[in-house]
C-alpha positions in Angstrom: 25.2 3.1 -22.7 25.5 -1.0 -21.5 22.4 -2.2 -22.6 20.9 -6.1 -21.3 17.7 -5.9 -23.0 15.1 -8.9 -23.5 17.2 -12.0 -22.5 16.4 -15.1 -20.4 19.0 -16.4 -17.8 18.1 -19.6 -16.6 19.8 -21.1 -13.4 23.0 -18.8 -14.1 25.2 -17.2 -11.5 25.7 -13.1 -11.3 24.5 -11.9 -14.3 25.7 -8.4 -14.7 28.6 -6.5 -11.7 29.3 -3.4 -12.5 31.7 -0.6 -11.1 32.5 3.1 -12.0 31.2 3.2 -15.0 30.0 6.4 -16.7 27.4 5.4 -18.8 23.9 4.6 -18.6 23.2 0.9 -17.1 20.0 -0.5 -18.5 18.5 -3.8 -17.6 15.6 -4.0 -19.4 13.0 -7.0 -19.6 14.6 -9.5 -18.3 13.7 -13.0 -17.3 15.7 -14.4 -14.6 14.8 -18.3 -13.4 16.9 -19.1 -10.3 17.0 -22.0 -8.4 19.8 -20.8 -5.9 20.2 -17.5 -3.8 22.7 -16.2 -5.8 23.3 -12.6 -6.5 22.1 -11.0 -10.2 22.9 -7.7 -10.5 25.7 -5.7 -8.4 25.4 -2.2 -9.5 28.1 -0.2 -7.5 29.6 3.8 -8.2 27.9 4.1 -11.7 26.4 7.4 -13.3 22.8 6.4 -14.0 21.0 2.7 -13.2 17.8 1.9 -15.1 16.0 -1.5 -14.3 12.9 -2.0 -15.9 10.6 -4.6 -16.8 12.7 -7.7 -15.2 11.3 -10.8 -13.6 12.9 -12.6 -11.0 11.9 -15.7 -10.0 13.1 -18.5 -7.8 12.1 -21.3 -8.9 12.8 -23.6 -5.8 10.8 -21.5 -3.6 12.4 -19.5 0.0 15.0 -21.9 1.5 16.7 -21.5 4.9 20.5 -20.9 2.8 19.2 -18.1 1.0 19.4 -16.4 4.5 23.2 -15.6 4.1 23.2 -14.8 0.7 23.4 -11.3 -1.0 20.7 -9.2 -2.4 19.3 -10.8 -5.6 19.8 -6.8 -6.8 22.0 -4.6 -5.0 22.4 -0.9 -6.2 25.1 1.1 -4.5 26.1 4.8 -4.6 24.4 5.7 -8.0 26.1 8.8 -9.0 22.7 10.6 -10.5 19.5 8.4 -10.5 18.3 5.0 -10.1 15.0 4.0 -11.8 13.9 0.4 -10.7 10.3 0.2 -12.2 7.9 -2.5 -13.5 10.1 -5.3 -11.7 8.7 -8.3 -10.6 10.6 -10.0 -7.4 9.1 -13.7 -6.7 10.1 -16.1 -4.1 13.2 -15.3 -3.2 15.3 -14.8 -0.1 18.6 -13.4 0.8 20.5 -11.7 4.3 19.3 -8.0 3.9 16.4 -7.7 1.8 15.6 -8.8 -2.4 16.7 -5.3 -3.8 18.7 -3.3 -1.7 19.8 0.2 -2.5 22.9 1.7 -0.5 24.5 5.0 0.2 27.9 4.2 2.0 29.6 7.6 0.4 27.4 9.5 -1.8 23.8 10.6 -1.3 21.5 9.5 -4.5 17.9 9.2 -5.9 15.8 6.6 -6.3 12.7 5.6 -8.2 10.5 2.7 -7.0 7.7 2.6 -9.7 5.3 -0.2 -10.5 7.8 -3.2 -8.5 5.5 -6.1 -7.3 7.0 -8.2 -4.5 5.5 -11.2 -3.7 6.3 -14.3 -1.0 9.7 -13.2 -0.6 11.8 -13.8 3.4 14.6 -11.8 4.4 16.0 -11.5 7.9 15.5 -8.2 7.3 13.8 -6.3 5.4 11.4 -8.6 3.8 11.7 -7.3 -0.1 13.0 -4.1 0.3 16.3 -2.5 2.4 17.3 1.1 1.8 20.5 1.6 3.9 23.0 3.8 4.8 26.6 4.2 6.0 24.7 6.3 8.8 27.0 9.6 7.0 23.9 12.2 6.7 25.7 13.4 4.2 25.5 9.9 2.2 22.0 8.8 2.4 19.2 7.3 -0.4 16.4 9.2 -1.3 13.6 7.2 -2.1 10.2 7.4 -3.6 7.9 4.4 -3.4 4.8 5.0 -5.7 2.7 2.3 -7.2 3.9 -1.1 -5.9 2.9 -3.8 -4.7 4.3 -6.1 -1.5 2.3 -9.2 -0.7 3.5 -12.2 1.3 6.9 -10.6 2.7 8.3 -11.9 5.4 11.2 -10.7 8.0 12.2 -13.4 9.7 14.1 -12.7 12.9 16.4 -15.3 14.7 16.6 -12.7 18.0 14.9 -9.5 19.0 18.0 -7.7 17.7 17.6 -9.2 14.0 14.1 -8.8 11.3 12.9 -6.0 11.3 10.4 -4.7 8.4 7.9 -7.5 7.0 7.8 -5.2 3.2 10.8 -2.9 3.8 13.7 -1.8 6.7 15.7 1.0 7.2 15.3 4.5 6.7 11.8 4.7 5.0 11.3 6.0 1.4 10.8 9.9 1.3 7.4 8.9 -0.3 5.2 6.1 -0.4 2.1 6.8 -3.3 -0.6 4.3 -4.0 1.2 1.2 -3.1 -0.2 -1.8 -1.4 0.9 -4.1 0.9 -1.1 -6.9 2.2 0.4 -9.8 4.7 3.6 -9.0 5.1 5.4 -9.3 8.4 8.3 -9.8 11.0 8.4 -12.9 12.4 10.2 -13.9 15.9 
């Protein structure tokens, strides 16, 4: 297995990137203290992807730049299951959504448990973007259970752009006990 486990990264660039591996990927409590919109974790054709118990936190608040920057996390074609649970996503802002998980060749699971996302703006996709290649054959399956989105915001420059104030795309399979208050798609 790769193992981060309890660090603090203050004001650092990508953190972990990570291709074709076949071990286990575990990001485990975490502190991570931005104060740009750079991109943490890119998780891409690996076996298994646990991230658990991480905060990220901007620490200059939502800026127009951020607007054309990457996903703080971006998971893509996980090979078995991705596990993103207890996570806390605070003030940030990026292009297509805080986390985004992407199937652009193989279909995968993943597990939202426990995330709390709170004041973050996105053009779209205001914490959350599940996307696909638009391949049936390669698309995320998602379960949604037990978070929280508060303060989300998609902010749309034109009618074709924002869409999804908490999350855009296709929708999680399941959404269980989770709350979202305020969050919307702004024109």
């Amino acid at each position: 297995d790769i193992t981060v486990n309890q660090n603090t990264f203050i004001f650092c660039g990508p953190i972990l990137s990570a291709a074709s591996t076949t071990k286990t990927l575990n990001f485990i409590g975490n502190t991570i203290i931005m104060n740009s919109d750079s991109q943490s974790l890119y998780l891409t054709g690996n076996n298994n992807v646990k991230i658990f118990s991480n905060q990220f936190i901007k620490q200059t608040g939502i800026t127009l730049l951020g607007f054309s920057s990457p996903p703080t996390v971006q998971v893509i074609d996980t090979s078995a299951t991705s596990s993103i649970q207890d996570n806390t996503f605070f003030s940030l802002s990026s292009q297509t959504g805080v986390l985004q998980v992407t199937a652009d060749t193989t279909p995968f699971q993943a597990n939202l448990l426990r995330n709390i996302f709170i004041n973050n703006a996105c053009l779209n996709g205001g914490a959350l973007y599940l996307k696909s290649s638009g391949d049936q054959s390669a698309t995320p399956t998602a379960t949604l259970r037990s978070s929280v989105f508060v303060l989300n915001k998609a902010l749309a420059l034109d009618i074709t752009t924002g869409k999804g104030g908490a999350f855009h795309q296709n929708s999680p399979d399941q959404i269980l006990y989770t709350v979202f208050s305020q969050c919307t798609f702004l024109k």
